[in-house]
py3Dmol code that shows the C-alpha trace and the ligand (Angstrom):
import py3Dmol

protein = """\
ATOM      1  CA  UNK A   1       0.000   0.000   0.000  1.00  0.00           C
ATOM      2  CA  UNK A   2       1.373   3.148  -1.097  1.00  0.00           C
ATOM      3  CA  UNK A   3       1.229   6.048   1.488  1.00  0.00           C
ATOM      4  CA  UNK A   4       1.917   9.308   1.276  1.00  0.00           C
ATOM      5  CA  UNK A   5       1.979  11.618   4.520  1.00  0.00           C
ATOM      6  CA  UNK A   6       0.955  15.278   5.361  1.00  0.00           C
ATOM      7  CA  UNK A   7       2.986  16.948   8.155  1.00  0.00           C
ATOM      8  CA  UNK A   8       3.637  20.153   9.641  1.00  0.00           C
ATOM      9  CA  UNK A   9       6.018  20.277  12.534  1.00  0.00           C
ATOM     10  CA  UNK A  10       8.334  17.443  14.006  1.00  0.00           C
ATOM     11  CA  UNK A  11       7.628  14.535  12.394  1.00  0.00           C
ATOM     12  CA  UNK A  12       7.783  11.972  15.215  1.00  0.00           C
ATOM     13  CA  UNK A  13       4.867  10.311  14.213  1.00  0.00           C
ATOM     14  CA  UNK A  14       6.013   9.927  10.799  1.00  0.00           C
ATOM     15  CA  UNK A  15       9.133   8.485  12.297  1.00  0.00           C
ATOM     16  CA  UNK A  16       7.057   5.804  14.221  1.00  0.00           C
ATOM     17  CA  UNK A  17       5.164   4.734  10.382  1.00  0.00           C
ATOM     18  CA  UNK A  18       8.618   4.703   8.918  1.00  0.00           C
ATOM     19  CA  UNK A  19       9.435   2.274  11.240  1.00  0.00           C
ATOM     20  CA  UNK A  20       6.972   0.076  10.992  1.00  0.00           C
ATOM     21  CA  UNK A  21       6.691   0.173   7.235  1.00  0.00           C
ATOM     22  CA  UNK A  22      10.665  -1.086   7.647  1.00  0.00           C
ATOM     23  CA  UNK A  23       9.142  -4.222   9.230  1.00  0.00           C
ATOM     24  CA  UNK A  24       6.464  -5.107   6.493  1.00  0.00           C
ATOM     25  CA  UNK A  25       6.114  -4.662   3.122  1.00  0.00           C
ATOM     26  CA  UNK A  26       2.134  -4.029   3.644  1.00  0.00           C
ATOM     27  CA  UNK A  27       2.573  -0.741   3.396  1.00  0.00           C
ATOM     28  CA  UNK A  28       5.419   1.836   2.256  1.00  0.00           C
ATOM     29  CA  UNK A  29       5.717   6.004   2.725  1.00  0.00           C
ATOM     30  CA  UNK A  30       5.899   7.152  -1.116  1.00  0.00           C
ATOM     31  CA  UNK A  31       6.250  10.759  -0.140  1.00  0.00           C
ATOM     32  CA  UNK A  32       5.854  13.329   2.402  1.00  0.00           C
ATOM     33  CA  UNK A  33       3.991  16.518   1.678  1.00  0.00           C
ATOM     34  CA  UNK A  34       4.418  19.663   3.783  1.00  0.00           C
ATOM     35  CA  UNK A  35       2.863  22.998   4.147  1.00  0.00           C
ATOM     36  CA  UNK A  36       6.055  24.420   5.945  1.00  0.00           C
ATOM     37  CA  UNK A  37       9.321  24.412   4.440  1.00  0.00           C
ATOM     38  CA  UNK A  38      11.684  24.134   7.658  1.00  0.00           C
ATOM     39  CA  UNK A  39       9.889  21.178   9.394  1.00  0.00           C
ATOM     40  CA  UNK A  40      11.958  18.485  11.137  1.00  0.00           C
ATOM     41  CA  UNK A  41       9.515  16.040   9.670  1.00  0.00           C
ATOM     42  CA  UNK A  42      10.929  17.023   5.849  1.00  0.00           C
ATOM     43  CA  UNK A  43      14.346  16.223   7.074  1.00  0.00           C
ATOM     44  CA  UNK A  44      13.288  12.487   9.218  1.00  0.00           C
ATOM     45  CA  UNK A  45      11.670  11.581   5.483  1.00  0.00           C
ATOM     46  CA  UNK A  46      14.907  12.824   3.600  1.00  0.00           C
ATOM     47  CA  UNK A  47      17.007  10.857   6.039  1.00  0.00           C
ATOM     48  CA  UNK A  48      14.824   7.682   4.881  1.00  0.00           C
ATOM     49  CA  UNK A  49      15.027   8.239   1.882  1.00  0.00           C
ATOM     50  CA  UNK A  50      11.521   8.973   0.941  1.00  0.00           C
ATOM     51  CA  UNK A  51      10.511  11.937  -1.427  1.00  0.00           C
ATOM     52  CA  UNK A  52       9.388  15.487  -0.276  1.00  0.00           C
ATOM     53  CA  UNK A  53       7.244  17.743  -1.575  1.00  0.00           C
ATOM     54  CA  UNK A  54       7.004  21.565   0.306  1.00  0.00           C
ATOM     55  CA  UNK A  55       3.472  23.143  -1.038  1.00  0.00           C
ATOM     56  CA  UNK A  56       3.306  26.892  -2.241  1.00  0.00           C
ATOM     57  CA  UNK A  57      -0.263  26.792  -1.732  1.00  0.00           C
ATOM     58  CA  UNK A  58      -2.016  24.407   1.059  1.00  0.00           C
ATOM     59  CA  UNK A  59      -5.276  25.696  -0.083  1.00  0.00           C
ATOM     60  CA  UNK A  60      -4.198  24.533  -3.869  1.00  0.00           C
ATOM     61  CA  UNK A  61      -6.350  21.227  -4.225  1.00  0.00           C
ATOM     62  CA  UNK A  62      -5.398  20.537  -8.190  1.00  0.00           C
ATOM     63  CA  UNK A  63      -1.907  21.097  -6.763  1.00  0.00           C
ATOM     64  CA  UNK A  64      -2.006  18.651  -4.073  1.00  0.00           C
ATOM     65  CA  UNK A  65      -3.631  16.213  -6.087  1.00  0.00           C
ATOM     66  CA  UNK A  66      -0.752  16.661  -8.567  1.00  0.00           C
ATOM     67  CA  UNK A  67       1.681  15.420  -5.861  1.00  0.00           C
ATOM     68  CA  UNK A  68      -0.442  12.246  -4.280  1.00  0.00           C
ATOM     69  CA  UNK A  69      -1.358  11.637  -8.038  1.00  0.00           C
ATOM     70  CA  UNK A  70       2.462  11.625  -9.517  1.00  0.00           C
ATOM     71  CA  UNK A  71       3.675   9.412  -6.530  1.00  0.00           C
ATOM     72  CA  UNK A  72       0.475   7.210  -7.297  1.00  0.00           C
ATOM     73  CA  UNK A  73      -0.890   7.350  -3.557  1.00  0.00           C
ATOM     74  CA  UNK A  74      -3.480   4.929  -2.432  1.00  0.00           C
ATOM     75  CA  UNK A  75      -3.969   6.124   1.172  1.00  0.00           C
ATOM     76  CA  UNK A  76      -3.177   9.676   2.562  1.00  0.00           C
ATOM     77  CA  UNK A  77      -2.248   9.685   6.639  1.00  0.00           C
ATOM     78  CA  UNK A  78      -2.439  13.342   8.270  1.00  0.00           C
ATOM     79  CA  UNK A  79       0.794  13.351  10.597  1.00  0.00           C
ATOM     80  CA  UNK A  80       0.519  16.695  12.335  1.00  0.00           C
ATOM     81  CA  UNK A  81      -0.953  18.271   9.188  1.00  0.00           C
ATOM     82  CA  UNK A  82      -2.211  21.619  10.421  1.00  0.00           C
ATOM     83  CA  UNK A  83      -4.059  23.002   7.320  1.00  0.00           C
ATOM     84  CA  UNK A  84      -7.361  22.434   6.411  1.00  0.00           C
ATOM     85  CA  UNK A  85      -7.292  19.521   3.535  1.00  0.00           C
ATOM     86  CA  UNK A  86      -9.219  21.146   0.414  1.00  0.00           C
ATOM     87  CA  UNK A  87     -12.932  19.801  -0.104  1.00  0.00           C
ATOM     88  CA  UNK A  88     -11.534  17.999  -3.706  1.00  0.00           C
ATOM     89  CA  UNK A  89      -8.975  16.123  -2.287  1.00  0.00           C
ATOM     90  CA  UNK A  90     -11.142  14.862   0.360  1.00  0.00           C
ATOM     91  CA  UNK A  91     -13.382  13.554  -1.860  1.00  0.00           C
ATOM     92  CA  UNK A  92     -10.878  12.434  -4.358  1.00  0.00           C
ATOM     93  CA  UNK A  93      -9.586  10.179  -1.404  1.00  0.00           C
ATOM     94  CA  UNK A  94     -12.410   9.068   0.446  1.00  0.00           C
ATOM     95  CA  UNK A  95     -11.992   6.593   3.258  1.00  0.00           C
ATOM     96  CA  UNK A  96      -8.631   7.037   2.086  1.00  0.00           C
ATOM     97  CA  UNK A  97      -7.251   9.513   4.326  1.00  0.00           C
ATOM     98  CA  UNK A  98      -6.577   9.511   8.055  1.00  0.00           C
ATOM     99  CA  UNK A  99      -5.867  11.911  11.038  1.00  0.00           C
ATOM    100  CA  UNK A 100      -4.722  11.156  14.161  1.00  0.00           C
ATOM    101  CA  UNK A 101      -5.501  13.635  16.637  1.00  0.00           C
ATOM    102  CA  UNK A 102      -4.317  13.810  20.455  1.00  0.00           C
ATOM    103  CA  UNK A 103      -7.020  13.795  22.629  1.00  0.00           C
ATOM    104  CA  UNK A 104     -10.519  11.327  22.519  1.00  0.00           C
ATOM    105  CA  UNK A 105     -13.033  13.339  19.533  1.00  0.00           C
ATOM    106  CA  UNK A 106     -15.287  14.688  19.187  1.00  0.00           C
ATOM    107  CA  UNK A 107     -14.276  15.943  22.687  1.00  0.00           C
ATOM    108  CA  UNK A 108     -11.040  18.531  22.729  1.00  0.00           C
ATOM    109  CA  UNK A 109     -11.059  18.845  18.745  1.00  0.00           C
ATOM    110  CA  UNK A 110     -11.819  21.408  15.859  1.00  0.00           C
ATOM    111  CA  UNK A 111     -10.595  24.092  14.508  1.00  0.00           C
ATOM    112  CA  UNK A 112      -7.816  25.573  16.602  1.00  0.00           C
ATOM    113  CA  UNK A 113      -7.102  22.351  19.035  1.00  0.00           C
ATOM    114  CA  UNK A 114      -3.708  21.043  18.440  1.00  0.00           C
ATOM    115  CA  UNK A 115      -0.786  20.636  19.975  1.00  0.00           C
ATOM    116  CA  UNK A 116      -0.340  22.330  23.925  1.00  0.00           C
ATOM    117  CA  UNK A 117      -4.121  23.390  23.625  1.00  0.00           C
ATOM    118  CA  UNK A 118      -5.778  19.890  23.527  1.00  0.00           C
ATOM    119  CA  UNK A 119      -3.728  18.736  26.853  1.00  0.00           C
ATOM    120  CA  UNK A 120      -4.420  22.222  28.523  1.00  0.00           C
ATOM    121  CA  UNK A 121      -8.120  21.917  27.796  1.00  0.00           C
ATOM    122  CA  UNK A 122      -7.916  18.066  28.785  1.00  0.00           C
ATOM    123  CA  UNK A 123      -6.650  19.513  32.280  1.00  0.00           C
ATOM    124  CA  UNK A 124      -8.834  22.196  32.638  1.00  0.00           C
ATOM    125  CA  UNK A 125     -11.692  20.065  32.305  1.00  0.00           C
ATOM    126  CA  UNK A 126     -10.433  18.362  35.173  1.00  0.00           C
ATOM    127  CA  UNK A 127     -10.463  14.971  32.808  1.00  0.00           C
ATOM    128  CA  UNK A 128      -9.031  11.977  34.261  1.00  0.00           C
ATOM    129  CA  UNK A 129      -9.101  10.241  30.987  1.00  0.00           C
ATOM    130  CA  UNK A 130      -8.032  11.235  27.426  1.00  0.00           C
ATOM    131  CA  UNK A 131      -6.420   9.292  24.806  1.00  0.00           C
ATOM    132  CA  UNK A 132      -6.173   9.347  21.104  1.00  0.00           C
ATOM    133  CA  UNK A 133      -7.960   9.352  18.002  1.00  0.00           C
ATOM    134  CA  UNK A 134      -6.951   8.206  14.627  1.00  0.00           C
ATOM    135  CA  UNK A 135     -10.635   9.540  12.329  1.00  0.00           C
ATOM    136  CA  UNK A 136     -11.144   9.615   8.666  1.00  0.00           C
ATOM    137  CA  UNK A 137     -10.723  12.805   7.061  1.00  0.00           C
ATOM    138  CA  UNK A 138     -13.532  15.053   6.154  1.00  0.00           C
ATOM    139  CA  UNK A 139     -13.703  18.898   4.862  1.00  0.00           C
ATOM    140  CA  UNK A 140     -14.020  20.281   8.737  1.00  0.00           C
ATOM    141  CA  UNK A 141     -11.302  19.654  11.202  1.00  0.00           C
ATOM    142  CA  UNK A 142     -11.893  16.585  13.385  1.00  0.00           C
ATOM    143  CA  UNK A 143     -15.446  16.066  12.414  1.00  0.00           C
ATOM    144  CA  UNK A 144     -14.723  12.394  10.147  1.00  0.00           C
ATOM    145  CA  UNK A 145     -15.979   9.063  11.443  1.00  0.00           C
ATOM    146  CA  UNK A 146     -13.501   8.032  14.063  1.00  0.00           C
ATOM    147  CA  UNK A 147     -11.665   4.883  13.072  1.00  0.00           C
ATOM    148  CA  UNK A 148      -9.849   3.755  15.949  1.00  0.00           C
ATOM    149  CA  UNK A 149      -9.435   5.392  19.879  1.00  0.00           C
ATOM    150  CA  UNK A 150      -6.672   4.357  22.698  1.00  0.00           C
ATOM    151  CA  UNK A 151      -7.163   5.960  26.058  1.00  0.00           C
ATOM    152  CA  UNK A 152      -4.625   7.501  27.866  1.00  0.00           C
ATOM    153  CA  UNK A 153      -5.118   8.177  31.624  1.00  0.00           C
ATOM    154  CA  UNK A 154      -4.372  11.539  33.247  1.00  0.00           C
ATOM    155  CA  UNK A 155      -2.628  12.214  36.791  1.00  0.00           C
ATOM    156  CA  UNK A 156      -3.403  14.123  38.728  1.00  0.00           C
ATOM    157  CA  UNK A 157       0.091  15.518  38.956  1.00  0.00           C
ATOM    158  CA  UNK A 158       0.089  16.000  35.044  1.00  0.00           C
ATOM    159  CA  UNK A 159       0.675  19.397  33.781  1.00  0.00           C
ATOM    160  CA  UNK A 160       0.359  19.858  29.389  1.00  0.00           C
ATOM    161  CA  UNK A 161       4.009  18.609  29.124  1.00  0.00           C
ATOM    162  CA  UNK A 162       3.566  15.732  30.867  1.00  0.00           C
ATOM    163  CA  UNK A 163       0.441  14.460  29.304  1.00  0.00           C
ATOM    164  CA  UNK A 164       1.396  15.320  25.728  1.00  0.00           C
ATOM    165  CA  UNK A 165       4.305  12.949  26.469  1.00  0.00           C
ATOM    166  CA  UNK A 166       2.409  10.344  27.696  1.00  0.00           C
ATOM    167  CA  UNK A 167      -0.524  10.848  24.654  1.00  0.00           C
ATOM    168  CA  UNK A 168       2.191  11.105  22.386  1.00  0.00           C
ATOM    169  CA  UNK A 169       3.646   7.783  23.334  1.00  0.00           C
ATOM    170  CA  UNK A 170       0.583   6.333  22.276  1.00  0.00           C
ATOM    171  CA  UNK A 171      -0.397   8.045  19.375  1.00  0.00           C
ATOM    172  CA  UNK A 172       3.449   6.294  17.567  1.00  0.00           C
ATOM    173  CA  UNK A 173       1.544   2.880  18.528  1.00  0.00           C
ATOM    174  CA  UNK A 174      -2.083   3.385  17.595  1.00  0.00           C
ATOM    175  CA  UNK A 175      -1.224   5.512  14.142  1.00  0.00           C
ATOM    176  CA  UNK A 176       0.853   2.782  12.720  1.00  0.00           C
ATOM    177  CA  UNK A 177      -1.219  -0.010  13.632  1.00  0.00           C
ATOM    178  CA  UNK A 178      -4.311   1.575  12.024  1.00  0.00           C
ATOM    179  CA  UNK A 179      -2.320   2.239   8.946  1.00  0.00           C
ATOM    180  CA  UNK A 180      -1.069  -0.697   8.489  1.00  0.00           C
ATOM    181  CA  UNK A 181      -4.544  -2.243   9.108  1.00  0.00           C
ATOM    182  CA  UNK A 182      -6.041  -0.586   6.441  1.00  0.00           C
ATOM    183  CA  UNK A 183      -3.154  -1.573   4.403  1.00  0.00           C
ATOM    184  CA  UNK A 184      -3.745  -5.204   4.870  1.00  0.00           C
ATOM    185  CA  UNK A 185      -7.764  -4.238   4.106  1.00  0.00           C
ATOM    186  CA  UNK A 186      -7.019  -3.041   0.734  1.00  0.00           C
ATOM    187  CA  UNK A 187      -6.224   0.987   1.967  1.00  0.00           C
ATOM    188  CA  UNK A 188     -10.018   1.486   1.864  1.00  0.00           C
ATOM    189  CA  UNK A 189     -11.283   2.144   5.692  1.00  0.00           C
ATOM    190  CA  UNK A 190     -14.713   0.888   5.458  1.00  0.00           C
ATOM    191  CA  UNK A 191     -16.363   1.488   9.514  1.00  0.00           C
ATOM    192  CA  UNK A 192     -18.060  -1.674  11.330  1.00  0.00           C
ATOM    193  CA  UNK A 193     -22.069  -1.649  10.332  1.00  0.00           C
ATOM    194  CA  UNK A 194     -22.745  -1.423  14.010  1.00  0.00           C
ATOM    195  CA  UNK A 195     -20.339   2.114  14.194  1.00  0.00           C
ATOM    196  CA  UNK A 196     -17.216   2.517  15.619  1.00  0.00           C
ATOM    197  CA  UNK A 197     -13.652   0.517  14.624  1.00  0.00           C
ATOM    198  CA  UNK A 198     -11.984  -2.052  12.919  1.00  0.00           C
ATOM    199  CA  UNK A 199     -12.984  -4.744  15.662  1.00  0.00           C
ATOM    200  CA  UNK A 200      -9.621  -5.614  16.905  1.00  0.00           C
ATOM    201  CA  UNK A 201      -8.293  -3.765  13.668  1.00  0.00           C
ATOM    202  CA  UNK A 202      -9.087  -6.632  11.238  1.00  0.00           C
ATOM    203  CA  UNK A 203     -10.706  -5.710   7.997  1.00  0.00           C
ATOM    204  CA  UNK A 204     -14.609  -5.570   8.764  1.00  0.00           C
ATOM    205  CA  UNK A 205     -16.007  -8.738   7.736  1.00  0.00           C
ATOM    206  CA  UNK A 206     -18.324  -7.572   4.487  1.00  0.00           C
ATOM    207  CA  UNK A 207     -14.714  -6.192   3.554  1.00  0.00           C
ATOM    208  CA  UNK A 208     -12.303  -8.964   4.861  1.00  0.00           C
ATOM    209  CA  UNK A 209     -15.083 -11.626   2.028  1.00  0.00           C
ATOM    210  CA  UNK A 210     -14.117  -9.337  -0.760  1.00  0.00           C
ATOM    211  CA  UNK A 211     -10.253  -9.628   0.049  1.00  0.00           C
ATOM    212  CA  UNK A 212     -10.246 -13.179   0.512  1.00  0.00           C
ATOM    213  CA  UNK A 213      -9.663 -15.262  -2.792  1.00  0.00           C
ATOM    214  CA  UNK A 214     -12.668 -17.156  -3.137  1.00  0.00           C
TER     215      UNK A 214
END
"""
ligand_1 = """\
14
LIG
C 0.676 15.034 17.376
O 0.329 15.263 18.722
C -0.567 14.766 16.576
O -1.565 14.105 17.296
C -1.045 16.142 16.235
O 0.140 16.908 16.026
C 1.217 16.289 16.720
C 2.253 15.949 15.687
O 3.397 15.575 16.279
N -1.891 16.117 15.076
P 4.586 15.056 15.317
O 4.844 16.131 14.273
O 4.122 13.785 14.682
O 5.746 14.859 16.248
"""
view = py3Dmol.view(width=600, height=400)
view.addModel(protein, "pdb")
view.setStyle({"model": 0}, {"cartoon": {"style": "trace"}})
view.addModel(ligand_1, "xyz")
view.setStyle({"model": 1}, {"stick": {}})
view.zoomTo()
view.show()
């Protein structure tokens, strides 16, 4: 499965997919695509040898779809992507493109909730549980069907640092697993008919009958 990955800032999630794709050959990182020219996470993909591609315009859909198109994409992972993926691309790669975000959606998400922010307004909600969220991408921030949660628990002790560490941790395990499950189930991330996740992260079974060779 050929993935490409959006990022914005320091790339250790990206780090923790490059990994595992390094372990399997389900699933491979064609080319990261960034909205920011500096980011660490350009430099972790150049250092593995995987192509980079620094957009003028993150707004530009035709442009971005150039880029996943070229390097022949089949699923799109959101690795600390901070722009708003335009409405054609979204479509163009339906339950083909995931987000992981750091806290449990739809709680502590939208437009504005990233990085220090979520943990902060985990705390100040006096939460003693948060966790992550890997979701499918849709045209508003964090609104997609969610794919795949972990919880995290939260000390009392914890101040933003402490929990972002501890979320983060979790986010390099759940991220690649999901990926690579919906490598293994064809790329396309079809939900349970009940809601919520893979169950146990295997293909759903309407799914899991059209992969098997009959
Ligand atoms: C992570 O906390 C992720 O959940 C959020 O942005 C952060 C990215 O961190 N979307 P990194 O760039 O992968 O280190």
């Amino acid at each position: 499965m050929r993935v490409a990955v959006l990022v914005s800032g320091s790339g250790t999630n990206l780090q923790a997919l490059l990994s595992a794709c390094e372990a399997t050959h389900d699933a491979r990182v064609v080319v990261v695509v960034s909205d920011r020219p500096g980011s660490k996470a350009l430099v972790r993909a150049t250092d593995a040898g995987v192509a980079t591609h620094v957009l003028d315009d993150p707004a530009d859909g035709p442009a971005l779809l150039a880029v996943l198109r070229r390097h022949q994409a089949e699923l799109v992972v959101l690795a600390g992507y901070l722009k708003l993926v335009p409405a054609d691309v979204v479509r163009a790669f339906a339950d083909r493109m995931l987000n992981i975000h750091p806290a449990l959606l739809p709680s502590f998400g939208g437009r504005g909730m990233y990085g220090r922010r979520v943990h902060e307004a985990v705390l100040g909600a006096g939460a003693t549980l948060s966790g992550v969220t890997v979701h499918l991408v849709t045209a508003e921030y964090d609104r997609g069907p969610i794919v795949a949660q972990w919880p995290v628990p939260v000390a009392a002790e914890d101040t933003a640092e402490t929990l972002a560490a501890r979320v983060l941790a979790v986010e390099h395990q759940l991220l690649p697993a999901v990926v690579l499950a919906a490598a293994r189930a064809g790329g396309v991330v079809r939900l349970l008919p009940h809601g919520g996740a893979f169950a146990a992260l295997a293909p759903p079974p309407d799914l899991a009958r059209q992969l098997t060779p009959s």
